[in-house]
VOSEBA-211710 format. One record per residue: residue in three letters; x, y, z of N, C-alpha, C in turn. Coordinates in Angstrom, 3 decimals. Layout:
REM VOSEBA-211710
{'ala',{X,Y,Z},{X,Y,Z},{X,Y,Z}}
...
END
This chain:
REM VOSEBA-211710
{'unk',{-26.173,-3.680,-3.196},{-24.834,-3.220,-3.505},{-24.002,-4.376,-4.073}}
{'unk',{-23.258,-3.801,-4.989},{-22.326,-4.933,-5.463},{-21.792,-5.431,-4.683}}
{'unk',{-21.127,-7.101,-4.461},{-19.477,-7.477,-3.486},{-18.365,-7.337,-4.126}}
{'unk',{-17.784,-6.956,-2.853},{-16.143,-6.570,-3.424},{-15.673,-7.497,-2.250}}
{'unk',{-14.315,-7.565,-2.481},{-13.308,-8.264,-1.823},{-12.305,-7.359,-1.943}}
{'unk',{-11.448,-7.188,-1.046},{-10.049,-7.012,-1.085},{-8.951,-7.743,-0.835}}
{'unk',{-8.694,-7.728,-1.710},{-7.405,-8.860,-1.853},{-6.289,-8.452,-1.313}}
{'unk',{-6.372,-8.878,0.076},{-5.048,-8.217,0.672},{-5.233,-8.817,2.281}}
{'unk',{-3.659,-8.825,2.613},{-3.619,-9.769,3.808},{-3.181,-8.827,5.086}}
{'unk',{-3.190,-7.400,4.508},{-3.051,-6.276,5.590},{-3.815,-5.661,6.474}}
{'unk',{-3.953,-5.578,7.360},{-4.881,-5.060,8.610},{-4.829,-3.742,8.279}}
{'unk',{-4.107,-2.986,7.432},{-4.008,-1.308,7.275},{-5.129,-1.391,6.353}}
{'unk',{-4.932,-2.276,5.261},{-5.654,-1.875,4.403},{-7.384,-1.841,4.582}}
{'unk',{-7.467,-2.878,5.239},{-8.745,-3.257,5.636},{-9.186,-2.569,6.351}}
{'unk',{-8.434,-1.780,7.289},{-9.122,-0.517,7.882},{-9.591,0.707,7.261}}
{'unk',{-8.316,0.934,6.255},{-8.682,1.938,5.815},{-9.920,1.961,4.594}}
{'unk',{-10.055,0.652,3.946},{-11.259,-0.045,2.976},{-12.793,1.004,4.053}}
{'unk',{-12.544,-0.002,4.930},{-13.490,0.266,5.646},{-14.025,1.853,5.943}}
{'unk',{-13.141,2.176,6.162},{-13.628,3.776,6.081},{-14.730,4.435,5.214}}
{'unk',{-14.108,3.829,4.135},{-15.309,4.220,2.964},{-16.671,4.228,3.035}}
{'unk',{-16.931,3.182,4.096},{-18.084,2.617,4.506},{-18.705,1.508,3.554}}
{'unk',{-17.635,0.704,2.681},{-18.110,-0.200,1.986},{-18.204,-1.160,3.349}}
{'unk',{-19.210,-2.482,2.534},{-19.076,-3.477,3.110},{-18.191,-4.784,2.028}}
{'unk',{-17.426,-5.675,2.598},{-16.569,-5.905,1.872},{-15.698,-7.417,2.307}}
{'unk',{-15.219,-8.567,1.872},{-14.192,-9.215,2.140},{-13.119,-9.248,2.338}}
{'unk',{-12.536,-10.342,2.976},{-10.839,-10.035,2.732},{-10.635,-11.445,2.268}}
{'unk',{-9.572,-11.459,1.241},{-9.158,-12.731,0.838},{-7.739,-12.858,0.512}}
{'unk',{-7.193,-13.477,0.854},{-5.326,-13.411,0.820},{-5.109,-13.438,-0.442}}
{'unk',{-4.628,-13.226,-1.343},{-4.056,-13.223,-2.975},{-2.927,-14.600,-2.308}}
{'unk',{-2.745,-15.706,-3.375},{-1.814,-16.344,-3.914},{-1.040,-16.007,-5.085}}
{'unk',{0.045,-15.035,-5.294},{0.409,-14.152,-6.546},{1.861,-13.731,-6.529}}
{'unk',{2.746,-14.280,-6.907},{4.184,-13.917,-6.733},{4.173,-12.120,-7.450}}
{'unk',{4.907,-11.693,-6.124},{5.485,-10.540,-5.831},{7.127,-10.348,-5.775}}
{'unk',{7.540,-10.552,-6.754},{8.799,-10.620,-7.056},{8.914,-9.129,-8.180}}
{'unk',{10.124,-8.969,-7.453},{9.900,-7.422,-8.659},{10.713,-7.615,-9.845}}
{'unk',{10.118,-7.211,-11.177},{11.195,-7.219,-12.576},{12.128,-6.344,-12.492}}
{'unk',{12.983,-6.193,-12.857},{14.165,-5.327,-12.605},{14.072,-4.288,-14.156}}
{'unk',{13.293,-5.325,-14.970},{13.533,-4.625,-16.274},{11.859,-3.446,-16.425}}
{'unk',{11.308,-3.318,-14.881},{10.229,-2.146,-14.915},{10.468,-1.097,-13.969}}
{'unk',{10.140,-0.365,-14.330},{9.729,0.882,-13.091},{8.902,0.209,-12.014}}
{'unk',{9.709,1.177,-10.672},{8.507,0.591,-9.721},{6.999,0.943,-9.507}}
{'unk',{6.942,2.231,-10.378},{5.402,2.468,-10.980},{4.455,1.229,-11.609}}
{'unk',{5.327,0.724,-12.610},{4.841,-0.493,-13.159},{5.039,-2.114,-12.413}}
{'unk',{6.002,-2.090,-11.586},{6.043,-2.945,-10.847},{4.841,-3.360,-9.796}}
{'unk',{4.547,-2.262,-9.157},{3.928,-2.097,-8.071},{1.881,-2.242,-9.063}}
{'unk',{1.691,-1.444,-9.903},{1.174,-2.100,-10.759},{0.825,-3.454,-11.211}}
{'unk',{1.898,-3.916,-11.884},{1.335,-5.308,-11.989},{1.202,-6.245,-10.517}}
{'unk',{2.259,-6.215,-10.044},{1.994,-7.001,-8.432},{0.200,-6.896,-7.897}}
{'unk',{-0.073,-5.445,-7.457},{-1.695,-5.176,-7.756},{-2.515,-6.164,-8.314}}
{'unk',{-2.080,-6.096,-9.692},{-3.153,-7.055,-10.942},{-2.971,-8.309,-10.409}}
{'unk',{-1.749,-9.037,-10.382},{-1.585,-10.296,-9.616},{-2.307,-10.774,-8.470}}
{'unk',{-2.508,-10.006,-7.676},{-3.138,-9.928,-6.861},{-4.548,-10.032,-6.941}}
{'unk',{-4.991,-9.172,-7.383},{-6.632,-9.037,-7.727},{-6.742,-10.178,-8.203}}
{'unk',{-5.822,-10.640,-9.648},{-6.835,-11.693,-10.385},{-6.322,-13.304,-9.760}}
{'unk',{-5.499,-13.444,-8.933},{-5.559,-14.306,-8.382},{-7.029,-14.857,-7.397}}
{'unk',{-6.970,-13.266,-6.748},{-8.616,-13.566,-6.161},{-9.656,-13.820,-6.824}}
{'unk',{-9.761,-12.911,-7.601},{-10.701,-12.923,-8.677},{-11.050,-14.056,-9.536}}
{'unk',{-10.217,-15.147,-9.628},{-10.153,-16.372,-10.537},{-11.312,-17.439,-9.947}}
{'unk',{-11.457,-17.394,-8.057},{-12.629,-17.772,-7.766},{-13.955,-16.846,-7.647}}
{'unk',{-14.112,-15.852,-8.013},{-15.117,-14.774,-7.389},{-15.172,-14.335,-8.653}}
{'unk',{-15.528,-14.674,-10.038},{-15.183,-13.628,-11.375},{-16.556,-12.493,-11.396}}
{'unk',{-17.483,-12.571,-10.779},{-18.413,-11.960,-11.068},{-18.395,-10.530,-9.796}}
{'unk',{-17.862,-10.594,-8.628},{-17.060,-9.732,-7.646},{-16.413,-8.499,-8.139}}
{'unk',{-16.136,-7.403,-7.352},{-14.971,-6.623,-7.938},{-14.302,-6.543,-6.392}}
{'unk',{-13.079,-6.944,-7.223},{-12.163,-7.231,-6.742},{-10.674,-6.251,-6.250}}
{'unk',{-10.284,-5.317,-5.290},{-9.427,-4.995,-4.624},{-7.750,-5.052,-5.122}}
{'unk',{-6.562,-5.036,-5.320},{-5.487,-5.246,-5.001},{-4.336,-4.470,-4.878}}
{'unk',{-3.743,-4.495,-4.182},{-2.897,-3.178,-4.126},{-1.242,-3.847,-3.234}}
{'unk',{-0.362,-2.756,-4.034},{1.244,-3.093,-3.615},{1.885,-2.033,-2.845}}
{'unk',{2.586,-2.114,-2.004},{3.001,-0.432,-1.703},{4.418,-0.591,-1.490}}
{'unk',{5.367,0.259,-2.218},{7.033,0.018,-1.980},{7.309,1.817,-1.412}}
{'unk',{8.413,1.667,-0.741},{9.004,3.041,-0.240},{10.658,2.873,-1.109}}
{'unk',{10.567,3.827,-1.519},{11.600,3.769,-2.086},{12.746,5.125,-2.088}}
{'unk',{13.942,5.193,-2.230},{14.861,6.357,-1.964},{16.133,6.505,-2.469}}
{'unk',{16.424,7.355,-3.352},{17.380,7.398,-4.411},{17.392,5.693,-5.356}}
{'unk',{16.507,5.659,-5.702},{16.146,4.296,-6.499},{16.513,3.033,-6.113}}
{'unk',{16.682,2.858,-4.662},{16.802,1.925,-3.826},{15.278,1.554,-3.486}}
{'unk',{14.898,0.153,-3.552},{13.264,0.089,-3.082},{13.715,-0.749,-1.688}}
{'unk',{12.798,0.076,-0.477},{13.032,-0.748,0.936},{12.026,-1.306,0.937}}
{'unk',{11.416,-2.467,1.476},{10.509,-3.441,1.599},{10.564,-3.418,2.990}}
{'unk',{9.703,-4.610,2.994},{9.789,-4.704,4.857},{11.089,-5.676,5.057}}
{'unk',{11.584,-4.877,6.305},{12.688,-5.548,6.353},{13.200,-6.948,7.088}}
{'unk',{14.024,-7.443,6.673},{14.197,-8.933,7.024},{14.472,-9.057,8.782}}
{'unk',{15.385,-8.471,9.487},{15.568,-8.249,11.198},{15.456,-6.922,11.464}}
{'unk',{15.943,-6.769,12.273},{16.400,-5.089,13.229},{17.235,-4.517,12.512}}
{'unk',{18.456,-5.479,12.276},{19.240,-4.794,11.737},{19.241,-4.066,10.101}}
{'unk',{18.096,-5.087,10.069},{17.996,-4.028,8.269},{16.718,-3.260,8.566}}
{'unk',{16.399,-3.013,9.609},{15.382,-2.186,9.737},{15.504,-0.998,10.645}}
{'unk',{17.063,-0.746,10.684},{17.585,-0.230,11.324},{18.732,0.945,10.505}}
{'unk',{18.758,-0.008,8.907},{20.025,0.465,8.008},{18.780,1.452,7.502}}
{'unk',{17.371,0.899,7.491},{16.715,1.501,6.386},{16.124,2.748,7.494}}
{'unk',{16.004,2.986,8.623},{15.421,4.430,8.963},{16.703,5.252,8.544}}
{'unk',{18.172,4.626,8.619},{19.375,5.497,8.936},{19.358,5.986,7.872}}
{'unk',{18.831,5.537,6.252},{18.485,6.013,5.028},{17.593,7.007,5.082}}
{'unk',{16.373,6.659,5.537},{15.489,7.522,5.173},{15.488,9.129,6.541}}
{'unk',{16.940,9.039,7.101},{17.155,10.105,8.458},{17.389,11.153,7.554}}
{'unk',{16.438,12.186,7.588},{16.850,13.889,7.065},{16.338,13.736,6.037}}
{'unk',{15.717,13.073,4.833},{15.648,12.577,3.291},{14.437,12.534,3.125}}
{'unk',{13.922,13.257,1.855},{12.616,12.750,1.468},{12.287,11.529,0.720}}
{'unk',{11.458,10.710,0.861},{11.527,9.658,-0.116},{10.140,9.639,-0.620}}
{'unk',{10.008,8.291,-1.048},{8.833,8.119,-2.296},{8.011,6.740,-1.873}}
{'unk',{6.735,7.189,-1.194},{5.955,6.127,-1.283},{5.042,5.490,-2.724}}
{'unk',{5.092,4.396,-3.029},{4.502,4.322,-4.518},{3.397,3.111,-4.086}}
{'unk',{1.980,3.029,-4.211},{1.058,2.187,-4.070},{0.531,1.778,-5.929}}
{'unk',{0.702,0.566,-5.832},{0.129,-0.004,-7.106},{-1.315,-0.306,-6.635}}
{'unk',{-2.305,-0.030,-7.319},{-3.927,-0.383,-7.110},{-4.287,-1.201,-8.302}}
{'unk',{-5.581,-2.084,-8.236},{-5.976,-2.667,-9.122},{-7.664,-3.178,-8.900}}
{'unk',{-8.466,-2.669,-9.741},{-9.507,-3.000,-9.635},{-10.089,-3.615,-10.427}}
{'unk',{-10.662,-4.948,-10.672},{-10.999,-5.686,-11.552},{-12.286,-6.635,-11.259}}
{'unk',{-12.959,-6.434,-12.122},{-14.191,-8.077,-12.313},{-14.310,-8.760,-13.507}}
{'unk',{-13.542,-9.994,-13.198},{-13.177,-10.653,-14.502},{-14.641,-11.216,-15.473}}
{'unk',{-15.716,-11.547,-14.696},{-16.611,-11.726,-15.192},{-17.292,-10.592,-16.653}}
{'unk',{-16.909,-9.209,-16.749},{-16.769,-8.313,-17.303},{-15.630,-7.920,-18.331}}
{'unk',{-14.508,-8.207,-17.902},{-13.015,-7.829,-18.175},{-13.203,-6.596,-17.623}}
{'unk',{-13.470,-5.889,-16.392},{-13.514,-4.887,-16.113},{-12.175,-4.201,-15.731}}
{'unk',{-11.534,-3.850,-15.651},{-9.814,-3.697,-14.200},{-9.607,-1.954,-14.583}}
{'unk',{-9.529,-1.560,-13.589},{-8.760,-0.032,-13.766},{-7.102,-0.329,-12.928}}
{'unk',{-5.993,0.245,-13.273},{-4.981,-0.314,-12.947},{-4.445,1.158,-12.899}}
{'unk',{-3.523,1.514,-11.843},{-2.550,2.976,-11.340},{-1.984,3.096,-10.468}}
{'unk',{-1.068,3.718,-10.417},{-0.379,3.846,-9.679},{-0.202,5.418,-8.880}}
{'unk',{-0.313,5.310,-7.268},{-0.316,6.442,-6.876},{1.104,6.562,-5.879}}
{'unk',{1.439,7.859,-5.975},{3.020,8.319,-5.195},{2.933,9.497,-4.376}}
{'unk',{3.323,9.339,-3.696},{3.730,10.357,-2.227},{4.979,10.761,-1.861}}
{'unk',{5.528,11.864,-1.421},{6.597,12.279,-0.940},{6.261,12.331,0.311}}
{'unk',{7.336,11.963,1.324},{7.507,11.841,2.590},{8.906,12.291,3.070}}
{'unk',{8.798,13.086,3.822},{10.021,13.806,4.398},{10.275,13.405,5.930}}
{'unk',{11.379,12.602,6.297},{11.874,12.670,7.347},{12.796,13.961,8.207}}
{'unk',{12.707,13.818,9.559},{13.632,15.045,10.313},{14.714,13.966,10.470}}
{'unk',{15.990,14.589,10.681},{17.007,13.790,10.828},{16.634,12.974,12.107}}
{'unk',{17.307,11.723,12.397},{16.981,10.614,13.291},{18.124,10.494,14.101}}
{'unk',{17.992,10.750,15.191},{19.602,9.628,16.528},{19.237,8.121,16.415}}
{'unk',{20.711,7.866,16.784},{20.659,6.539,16.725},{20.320,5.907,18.137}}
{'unk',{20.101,6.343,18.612},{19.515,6.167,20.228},{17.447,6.205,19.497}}
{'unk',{17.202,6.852,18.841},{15.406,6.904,18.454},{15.594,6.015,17.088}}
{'unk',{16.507,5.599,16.460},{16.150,4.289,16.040},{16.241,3.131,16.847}}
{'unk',{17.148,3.301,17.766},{17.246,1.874,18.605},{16.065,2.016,19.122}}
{'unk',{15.056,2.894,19.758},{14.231,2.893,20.237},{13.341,2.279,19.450}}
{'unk',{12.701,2.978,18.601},{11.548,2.475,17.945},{11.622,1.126,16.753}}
{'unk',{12.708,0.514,16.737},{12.728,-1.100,16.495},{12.587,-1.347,17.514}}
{'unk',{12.492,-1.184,19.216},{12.225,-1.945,20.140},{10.815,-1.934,20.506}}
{'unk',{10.204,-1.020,19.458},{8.793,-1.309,19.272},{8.106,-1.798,18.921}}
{'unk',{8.588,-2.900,18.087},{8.360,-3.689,17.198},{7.668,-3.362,16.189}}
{'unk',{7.517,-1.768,16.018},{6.288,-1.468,15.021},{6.784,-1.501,13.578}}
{'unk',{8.075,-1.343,13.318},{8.840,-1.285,11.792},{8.684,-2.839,11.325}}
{'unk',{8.861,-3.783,12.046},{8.506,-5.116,11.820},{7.993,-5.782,10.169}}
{'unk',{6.491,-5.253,10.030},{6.064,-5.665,8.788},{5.531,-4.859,8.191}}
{'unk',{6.485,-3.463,7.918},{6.266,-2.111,7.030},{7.226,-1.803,6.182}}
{'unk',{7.207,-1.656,4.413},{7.493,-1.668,3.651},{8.727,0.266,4.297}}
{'unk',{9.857,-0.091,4.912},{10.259,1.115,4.606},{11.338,1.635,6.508}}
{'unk',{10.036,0.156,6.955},{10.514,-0.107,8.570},{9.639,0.734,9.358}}
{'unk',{8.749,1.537,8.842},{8.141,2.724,9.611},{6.348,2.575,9.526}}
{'unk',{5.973,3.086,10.427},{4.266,3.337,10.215},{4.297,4.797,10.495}}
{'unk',{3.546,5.221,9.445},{3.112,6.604,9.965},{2.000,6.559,10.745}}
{'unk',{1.367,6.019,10.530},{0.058,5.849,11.214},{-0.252,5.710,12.821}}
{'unk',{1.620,5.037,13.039},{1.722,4.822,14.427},{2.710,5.273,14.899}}
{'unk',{3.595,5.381,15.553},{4.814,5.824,16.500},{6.035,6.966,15.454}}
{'unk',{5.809,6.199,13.781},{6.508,6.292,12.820},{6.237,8.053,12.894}}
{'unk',{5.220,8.419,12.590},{4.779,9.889,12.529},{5.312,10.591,13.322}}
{'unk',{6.400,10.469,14.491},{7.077,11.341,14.876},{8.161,11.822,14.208}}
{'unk',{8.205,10.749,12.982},{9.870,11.138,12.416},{9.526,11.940,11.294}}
{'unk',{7.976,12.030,10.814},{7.370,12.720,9.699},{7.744,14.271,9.472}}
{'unk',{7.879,15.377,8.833},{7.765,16.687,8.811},{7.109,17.582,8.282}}
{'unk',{7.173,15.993,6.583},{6.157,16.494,5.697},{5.712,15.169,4.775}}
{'unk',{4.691,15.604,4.238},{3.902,15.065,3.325},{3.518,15.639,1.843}}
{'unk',{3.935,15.018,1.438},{3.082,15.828,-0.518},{2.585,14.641,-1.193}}
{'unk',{1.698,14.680,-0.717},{0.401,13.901,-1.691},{-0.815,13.136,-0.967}}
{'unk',{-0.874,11.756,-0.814},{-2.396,10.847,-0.480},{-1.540,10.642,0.919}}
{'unk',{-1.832,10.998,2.196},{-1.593,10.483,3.518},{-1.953,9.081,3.460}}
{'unk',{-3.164,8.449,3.196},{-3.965,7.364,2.973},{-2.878,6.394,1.920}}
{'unk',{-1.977,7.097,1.116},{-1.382,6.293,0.695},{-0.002,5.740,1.393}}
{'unk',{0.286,6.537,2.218},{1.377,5.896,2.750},{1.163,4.851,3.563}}
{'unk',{-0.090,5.114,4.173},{-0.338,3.803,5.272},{-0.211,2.198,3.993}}
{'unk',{-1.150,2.991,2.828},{-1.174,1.827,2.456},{-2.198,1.200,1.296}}
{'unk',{-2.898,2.037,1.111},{-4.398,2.583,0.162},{-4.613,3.904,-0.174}}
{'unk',{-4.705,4.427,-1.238},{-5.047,5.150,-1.754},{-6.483,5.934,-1.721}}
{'unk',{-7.106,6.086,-0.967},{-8.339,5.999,-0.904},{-9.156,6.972,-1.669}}
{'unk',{-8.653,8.364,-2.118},{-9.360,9.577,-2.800},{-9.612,8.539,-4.528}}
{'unk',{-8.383,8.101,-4.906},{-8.419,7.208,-5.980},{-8.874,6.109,-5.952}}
{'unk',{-8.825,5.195,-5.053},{-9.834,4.316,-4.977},{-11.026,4.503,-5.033}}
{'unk',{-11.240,5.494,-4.131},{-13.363,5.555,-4.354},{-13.195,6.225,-5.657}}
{'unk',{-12.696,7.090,-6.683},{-13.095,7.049,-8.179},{-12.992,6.018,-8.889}}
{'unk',{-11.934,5.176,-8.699},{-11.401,3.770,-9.504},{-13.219,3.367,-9.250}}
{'unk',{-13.781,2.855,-8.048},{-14.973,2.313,-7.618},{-15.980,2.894,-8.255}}
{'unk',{-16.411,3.992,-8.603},{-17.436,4.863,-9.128},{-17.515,4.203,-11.060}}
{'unk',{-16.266,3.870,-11.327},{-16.288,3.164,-12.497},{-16.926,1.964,-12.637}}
{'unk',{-17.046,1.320,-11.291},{-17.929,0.008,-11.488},{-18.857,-0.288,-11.293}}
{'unk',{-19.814,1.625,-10.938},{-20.918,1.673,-10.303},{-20.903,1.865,-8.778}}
{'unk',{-20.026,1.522,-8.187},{-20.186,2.034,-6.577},{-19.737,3.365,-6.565}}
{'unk',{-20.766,3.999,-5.833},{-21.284,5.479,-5.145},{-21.016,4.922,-3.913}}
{'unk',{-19.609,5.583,-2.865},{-19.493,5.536,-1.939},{-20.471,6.388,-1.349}}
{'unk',{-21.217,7.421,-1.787},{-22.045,8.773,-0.796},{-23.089,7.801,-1.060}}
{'unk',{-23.993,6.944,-1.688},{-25.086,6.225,-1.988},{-24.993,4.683,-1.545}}
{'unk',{-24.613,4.044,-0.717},{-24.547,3.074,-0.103},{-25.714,2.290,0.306}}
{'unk',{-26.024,1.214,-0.341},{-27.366,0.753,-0.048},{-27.072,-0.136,1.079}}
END
């Protein structure tokens, strides 16, 4: 089987990689993630991705290589992970009653080739309205901590969920229905795993 790496310093992602049943690396990207103001966060989240990958990729060129960005975003405000409590506290009070927009930039590349497939995938996520007594709560969970949006669905966050329209897999954080096709382009058959 080919090696891949994923270029990414997230424990979500790497779990969810794993699922696939690849076998696989992890390698931190060195790659400024600063967003242009003069792109969409489609394209933002996009290139950040590519940055990513080919930062890894610059030692590994013959590899295919992983990278991916994920922003939550709401009435064209992008929330990131937030800096204390208290901005992680402004940002559930945003996303209380509101649907918003998860957007994952992916990037798959082996530079040894010029290979890269590059896209962007989006999700709607609907919150139930929130008390401010169950936000104080769940920042005392520390789980909003280092989540693009203050929330995990994956964990405690999914109580505030109602709905979903699109990749579940993408909100955590990976794309995964699109990833294993992005992969099938470079020759990996996730059902054929040697």
């Amino acid at each position: 089987m080919k090696e891949i790496i994923l270029a990414s310093a997230s424990p979500r992602r790497t779990e969810l990689l794993s699922r696939l049943g690849l076998k696989f690396e992890v390698k931190t990207p060195d790659s400024d993630e600063t967003f242009d103001s003069s792109l969409s966060v489609a394209d933002n989240v996009k290139r950040i991705a590519h940055l990513k990958a080919v930062s890894v990729a610059q030692d590994f060129p013959d590899k295919i290589i992983i990278g991916a960005d994920t922003v939550v975003s709401i009435g064209g405000e992008i929330l990131g992970k937030p800096t204390d409590e208290a901005d992680a506290a402004n940002m559930l009070r945003r996303l209380s009653g509101r649907t918003h927009t998860v957007c994952t930039g992916c990037a798959v590349v082996r530079l040894c080739d010029g290979r890269e497939e590059l896209w962007c995938e989006t999700t709607e996520v609907t919150f139930r309205s929130l008390s401010g007594s169950e936000i104080e709560a769940y920042i005392n969970t520390g789980e909003p901590t280092d989540k693009a949006g203050a929330y995990g669905v994956q964990g405690l966050g999914a109580a505030f969920v109602t709905k979903i329209n699109g990749d579940y897999n993408n909100v955590v954080g990976l794309p995964l229905c699109s990833l294993a096709c992005a992969l099938g382009l470079f020759g990996i058959d996730i059902f054929n795993i040697e």
